[in-house]
Each structure stands twice: as C-alpha cells, then as structure tokens.
C-alpha positions in Angstrom: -45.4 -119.4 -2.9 -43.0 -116.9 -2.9 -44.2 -114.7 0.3 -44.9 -117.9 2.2 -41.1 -118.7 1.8 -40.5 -115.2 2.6 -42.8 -115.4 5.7 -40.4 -118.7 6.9 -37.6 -116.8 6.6 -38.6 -114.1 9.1 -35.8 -114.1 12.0 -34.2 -111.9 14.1 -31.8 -109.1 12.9 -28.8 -108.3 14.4 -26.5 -107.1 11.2 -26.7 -105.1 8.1 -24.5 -104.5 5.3 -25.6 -101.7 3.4 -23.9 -102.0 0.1 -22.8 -97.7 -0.3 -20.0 -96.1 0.8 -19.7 -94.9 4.4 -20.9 -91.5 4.8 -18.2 -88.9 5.4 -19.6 -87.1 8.3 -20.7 -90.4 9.9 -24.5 -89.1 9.9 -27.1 -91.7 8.2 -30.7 -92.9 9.2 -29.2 -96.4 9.3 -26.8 -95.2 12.0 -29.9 -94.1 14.0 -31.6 -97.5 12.9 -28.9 -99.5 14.5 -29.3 -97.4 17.6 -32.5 -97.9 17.7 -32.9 -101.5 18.0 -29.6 -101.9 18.9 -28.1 -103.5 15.5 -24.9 -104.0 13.7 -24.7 -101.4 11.0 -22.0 -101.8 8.3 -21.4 -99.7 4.6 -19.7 -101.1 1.9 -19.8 -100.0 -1.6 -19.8 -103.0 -3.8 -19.0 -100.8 -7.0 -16.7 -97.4 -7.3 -16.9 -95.3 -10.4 -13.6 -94.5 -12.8 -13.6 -91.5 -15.0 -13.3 -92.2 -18.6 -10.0 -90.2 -19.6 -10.1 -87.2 -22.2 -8.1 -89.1 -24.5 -10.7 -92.0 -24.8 -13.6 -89.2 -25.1 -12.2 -88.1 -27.7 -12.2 -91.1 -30.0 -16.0 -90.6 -29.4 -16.1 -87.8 -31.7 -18.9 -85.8 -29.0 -17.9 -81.9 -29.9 -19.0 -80.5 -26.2 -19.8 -77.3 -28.7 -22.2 -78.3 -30.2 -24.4 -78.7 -27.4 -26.8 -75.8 -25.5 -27.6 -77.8 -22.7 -26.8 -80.7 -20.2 -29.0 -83.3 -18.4 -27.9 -84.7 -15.1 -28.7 -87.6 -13.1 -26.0 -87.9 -10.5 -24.0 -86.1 -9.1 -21.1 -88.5 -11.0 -22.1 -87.1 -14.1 -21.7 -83.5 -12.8 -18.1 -84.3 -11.7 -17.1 -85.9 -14.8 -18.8 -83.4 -17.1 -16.5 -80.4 -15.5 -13.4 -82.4 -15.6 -13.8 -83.8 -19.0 -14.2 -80.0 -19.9 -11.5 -79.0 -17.7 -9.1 -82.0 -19.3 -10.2 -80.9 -22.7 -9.7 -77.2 -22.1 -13.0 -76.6 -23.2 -14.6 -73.3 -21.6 -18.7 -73.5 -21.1 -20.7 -70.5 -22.0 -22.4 -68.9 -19.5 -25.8 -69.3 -22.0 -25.4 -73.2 -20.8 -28.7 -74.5 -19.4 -28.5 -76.8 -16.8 -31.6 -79.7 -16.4 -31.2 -81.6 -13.4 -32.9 -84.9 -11.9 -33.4 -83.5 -8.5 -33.0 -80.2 -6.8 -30.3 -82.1 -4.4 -28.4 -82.3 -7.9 -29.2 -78.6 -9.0 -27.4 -77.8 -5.6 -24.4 -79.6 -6.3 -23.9 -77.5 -9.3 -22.5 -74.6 -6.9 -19.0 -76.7 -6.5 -18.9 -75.9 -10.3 -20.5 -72.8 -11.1 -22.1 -69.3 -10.0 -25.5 -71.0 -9.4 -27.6 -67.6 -9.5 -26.0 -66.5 -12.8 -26.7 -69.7 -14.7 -29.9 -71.0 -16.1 -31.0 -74.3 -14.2 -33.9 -76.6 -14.2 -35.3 -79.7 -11.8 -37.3 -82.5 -11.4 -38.3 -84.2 -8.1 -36.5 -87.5 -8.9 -36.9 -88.6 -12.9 -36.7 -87.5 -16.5 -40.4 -87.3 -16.8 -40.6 -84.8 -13.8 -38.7 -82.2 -16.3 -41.2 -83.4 -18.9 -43.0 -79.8 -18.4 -39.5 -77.9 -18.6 -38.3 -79.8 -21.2 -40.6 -79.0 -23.1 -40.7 -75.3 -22.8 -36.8 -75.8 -24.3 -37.1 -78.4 -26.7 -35.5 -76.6 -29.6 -31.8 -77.3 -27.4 -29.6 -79.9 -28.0 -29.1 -81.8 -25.2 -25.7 -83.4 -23.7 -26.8 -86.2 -21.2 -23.6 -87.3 -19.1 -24.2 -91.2 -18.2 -21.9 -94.1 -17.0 -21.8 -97.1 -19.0 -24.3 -98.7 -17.7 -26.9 -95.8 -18.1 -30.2 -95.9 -16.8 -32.1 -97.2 -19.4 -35.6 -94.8 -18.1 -33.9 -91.7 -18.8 -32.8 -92.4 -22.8 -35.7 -94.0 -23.4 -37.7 -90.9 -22.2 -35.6 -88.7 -23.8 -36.0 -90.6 -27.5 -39.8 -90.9 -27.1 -40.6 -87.7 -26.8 -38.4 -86.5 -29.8 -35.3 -84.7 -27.7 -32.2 -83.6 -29.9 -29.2 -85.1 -27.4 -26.6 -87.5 -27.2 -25.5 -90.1 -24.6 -21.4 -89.4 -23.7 -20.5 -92.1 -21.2 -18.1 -89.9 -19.0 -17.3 -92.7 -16.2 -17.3 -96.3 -15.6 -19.0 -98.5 -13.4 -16.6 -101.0 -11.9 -17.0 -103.8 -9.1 -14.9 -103.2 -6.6 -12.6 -106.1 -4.7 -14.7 -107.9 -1.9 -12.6 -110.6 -0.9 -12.3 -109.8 2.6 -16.0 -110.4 3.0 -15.5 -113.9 1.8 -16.0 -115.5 5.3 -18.3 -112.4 6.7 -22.2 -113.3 7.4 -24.7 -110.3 7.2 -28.3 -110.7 8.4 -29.2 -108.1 5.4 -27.5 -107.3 2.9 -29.5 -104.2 1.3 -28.8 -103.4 -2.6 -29.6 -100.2 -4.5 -28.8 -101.3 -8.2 -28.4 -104.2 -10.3 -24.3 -103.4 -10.8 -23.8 -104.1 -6.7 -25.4 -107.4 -7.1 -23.7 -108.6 -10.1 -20.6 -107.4 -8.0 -21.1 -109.8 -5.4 -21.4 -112.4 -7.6 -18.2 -111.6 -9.7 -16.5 -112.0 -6.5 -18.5 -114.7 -5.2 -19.6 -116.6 -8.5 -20.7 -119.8 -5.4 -22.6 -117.4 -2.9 -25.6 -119.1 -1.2 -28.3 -116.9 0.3 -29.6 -119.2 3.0 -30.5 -117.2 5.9 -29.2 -113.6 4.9 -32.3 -111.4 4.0 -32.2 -109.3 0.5 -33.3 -105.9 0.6 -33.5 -104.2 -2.6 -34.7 -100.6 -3.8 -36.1 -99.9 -7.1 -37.8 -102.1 -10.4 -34.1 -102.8 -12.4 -32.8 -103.7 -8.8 -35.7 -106.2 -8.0 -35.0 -107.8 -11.5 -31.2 -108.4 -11.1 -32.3 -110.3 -7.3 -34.3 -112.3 -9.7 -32.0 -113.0 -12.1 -29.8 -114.1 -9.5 -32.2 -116.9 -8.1 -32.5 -114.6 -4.8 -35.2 -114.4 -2.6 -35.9 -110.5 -2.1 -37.1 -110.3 1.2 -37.7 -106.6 1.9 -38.9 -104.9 -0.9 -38.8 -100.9 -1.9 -40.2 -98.8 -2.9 -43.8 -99.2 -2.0 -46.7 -97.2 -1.7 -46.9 -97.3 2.3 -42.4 -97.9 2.5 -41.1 -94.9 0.2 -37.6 -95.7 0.8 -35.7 -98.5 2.0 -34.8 -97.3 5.5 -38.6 -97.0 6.1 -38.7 -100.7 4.4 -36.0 -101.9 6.7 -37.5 -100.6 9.8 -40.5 -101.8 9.4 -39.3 -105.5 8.8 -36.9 -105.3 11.6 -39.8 -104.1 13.9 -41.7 -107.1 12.9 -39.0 -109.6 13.4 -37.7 -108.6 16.4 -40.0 -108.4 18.7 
C-alpha cells in the first residue's frame, strides 16, 4: 500500500532542500544535480552542534589520563576532543592511538597532530570495519568522543565485543531556528538523521507533507520518517543507490521526463 501511494505521488521536481550546511567552497554533487536537470538546489542545516564547556566535563569525572586510545566518528568529535584537552590543559602523549571511522576522518587528524608520528587506525565507514584492528589492541582503554545523541551502532558494538572505554559526550546536538522557512515549499526535502527531522517538527509541530517528497539516508533516519507519519519517498541506502545523490538522481530522472 505504501509504494502504491508512493507511486501517486511521483511529480515533477523543480526544488530541493537538502537539510546540511552549505558547502564552503560552493562544490557538491547536488550543485551538479541542479545543473543537470536544471533544478532549484538549496542547503540548510536543520541542527548545528554546541561544545560542551570544560567546566561541565568536568562534573563528569572522565580523567582524559586514564585513557590509551580514542575512537572517532566525526569529525565533531575530533574538534571537541582537542579543545576539551586544550580547555583543560591536558597535554596528549604521543603513545595516543588514534581509531578512526573512516580514512576521510584519519585525514582530518592532521589539523591536530603530526599524522606520520602518531599511531592511527581506520575503518571504511563503521565500528565493525575496525573490528580486525580493534582487536589486535584490545588490551587499551578506549575514549569514544560522542554528542548526546550518540549513535547507538557504535556503543553497542563496542559493549558486545567486551571493549574497556567510556562514552564522554563532548558536544550537543541542537535544532537550530527555521522560522523563516515557515511559508517556503520544497519539492524534496532530503534528511540524513533522525535529529533534522525532529527539528522540523520542533519548529513546525503542524507541518503537513502533502506533495513535498521525503528523501531519507540511513536505517535510524527511515525510522524517525516513520515516527513522524511521513511518507519516505526516496529511500537510501540501497543495494543498486549507495548514497542519496545517486537515490535522488535516479527519482528525478524518472519523474521528470
């Protein structure tokens, strides 16, 4: 029942919203997407991220000391691991080991550290990837920087298979103010985590779908749509659509012919 409603709602495209922030140096495959087909292309970041201060660390009682090694999942948590270090004066050892989700994440490290003088590990894109690694140093105790609202995949990996770490929720997750889009339609509004959605919602408790299309990346993402009473219309990832500008293509081939 649901694809057949999805099937009716098949129109035309002419705008996106893509709920991120703009890209600084004005490059993005959606840029070459709207080009393309000769669409409307917009980014707005439905939630921004807020440092938890030192002073509120602290009250944590997490001794950054006591830990050999840091997992990271964003970039975020890279940025507020340093300055909660730097806020706290505390000086990392060089004998720090460094997992990271992704290479694209290992990378980032450089704004930090001396890359080729530190020991660092990586994935391809989740905690199980560094299942082999991990394993090979599971005798550390682990620090894993994380926002408060976590992703849920990576602790629960982590406690199944036995890992000495702790959880320090460095930054916040916050919705930001979308009151200007009050009277703003979108053809697609694309979504890449439950947070942005509940976002939209906190500013718009009343919004009504009808013809705006949901496109949504990723399982926790899907669920949220669900929660919502939304009708996720373009769905990613899949095993032919790997990401959602492949997912979005495709529809808006389809529809707009």
């Amino acid at each position: 029942m649901i694809t057949a409603t999805v099937k009716e709602r098949e129109k035309k495209v002419k705008t996106i919203l893509v709920t991120l922030p703009k890209p600084d140096n004005g490059k993005s495959p959606y840029y070459d997407l709207a080009k393309k087909y000769a669409l409307k292309v917009d980014f707005r970041s439905f939630i921004h991220v807020e440092g938890v201060p030192a002073k509120d660390f602290r009250k944590e009682k997490i001794h950054l000391s006591d830990f050999t090694a840091v997992i990271f999942t964003s970039k975020n948590a890279v940025d507020h691991f340093f300055r909660v270090c730097e806020e706290m004066r505390h000086e990392i050892t060089p004998e720090m080991k460094y997992f990271c989700i992704s290479e694209t994440i290992a990378l980032y490290l450089q704004k930090y550290i001396q890359y080729r003088k530190r020991k660092i590990f990586f994935g391809k894109q989740t905690a199980s990837d560094l299942a082999d690694v991990l394993k090979k140093h599971h005798t550390e105790t682990f620090l894993y920087p994380c926002s408060d609202v976590a992703a849920e995949e990576t602790q629960k990996f982590l406690q199944e298979n036995g890992y000495n770490f702790k959880s320090a929720v460095l930054f916040r997750t916050v919705f930001s103010d979308l009151s200007d889009l009050a009277d703003v339609f979108y053809d697609i509004i694309v979504f890449f985590s439950p947070s942005s959605i509940h976002s939209m919602f906190h500013s718009f408790p009343d919004f009504k779908q009808n013809a705006t299309r949901i496109a949504a990346f990723g399982p926790s993402t899907h669920k949220a749509v669900a929660e919502h009473h939304l009708i996720l219309d373009i769905i990613a990832p899949q095993k032919d659509v790997p990401s959602m500008i492949m997912a979005i293509e495709q529809y808006v081939k389809e529809v707009n012919k």
